[in-house]
Each structure stands twice: as C-alpha cells, then as structure tokens.
C-alpha positions in Angstrom: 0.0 0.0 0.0 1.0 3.8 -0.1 2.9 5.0 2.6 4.3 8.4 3.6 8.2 7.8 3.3 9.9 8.0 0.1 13.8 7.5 -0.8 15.7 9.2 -4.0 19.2 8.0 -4.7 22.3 10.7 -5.0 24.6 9.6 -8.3 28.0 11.6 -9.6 27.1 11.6 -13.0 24.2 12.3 -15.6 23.4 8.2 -16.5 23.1 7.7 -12.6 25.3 5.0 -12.5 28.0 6.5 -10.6 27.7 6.7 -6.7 29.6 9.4 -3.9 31.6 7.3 -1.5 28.8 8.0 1.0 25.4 9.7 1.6 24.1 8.5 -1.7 20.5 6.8 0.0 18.6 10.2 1.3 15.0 8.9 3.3 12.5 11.5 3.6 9.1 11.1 5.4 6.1 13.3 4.7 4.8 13.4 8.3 8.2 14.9 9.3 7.8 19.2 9.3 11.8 19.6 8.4 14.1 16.4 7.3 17.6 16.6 6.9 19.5 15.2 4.5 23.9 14.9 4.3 24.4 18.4 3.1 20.7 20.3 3.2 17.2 20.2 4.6 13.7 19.6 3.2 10.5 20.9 4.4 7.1 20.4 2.3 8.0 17.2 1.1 5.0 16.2 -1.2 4.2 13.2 -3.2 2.4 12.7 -6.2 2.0 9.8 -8.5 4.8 10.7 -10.9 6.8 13.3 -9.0 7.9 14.6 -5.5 8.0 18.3 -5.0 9.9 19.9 -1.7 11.4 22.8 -0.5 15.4 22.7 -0.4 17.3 24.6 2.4 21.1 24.6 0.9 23.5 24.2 3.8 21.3 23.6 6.9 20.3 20.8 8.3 16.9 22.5 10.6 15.3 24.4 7.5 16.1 27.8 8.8 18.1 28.7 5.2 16.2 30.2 2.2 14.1 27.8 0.7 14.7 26.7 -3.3 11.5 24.6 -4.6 12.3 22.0 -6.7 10.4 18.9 -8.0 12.2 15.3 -8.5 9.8 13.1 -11.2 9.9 9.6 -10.6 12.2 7.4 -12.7 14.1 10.2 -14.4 17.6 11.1 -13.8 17.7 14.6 -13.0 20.5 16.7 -12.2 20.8 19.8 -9.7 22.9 22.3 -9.9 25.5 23.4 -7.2 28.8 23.6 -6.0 29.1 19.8 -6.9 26.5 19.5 -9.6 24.9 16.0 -8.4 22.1 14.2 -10.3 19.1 12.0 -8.3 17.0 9.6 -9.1 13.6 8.1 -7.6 13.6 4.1 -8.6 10.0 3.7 -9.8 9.5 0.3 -8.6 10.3 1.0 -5.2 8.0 4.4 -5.3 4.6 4.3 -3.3 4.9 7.8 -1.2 1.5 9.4 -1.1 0.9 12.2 1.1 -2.2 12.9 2.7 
C-alpha cells in the first residue's frame, strides 16, 4: 500500500550509475515538518504519483536557510545544480509515497 516515506538515490554523473563514497541513499518522510538530509534540509515534502516536490534549504540541516522549490519526477535522472553538480534519481519500482 501507499505509505508516507519516500527514498531518492544521489549519483556523480548524468546516467546515474556513478555513486559518492557515502550519503548516496537520502529517506524523507512526509509526516516529518523539516528532514535533513547529508548536506541540506527539506520541508514540504509532497508526493504525487509521478513526481515529489519539496522545499530545499542549501547548507542547513533544521530548514532555517532560504528555501529553493524543486520537483524530483519519478524514474528520471535529473541533475541539480551546485557547487558539486549532483544528479538523483527516484527508482519507480520501489515508489509508493503518497501524502495525505
């Protein structure tokens, strides 16, 4: 069944096939108000069928940064931009995050 817990996947490079030496699994819940991840926090987490969308706080792990909205569609590697470019990928058959 759907559950409220989704997990995307952190890859080096743009086929994600490539993974960091650690940190690469990031777990976010959708009942948790801020959840941090290795290098950032994430409030708003939403899930939809085909996509997640959430609010990005670069370089803070309690949400208190400026937020950046961005939107991570399921199955599709995507890349994001930063000091490390980094790419992320939700595995579709392991995706059934709902939110309420």
């Amino acid at each position: 069944g759907a559950q409220n817990v989704v997990s995307f996947t952190v890859y080096t490079d743009a086929k994600c096939t490539q993974l960091p030496p650690k940190d690469s699994v990031v777990y976010l819940d959708t009942n948790v108000t801020c959840n941090a991840t290795p290098d950032s926090s994430i409030s708003e987490l939403t899930c939809f069928g085909d996509r997640i969308t959430y609010t990005n706080h670069p370089n803070t792990n309690d949400c208190s940064a400026d937020g950046i909205k961005n939107e991570l569609k399921v199955g599709t590697c995507q890349e994001f931009p930063g000091p490390v470019p980094t790419w992320k990928y939700i595995d579709p058959a392991t995706y059934n995050c709902i939110s309420k």
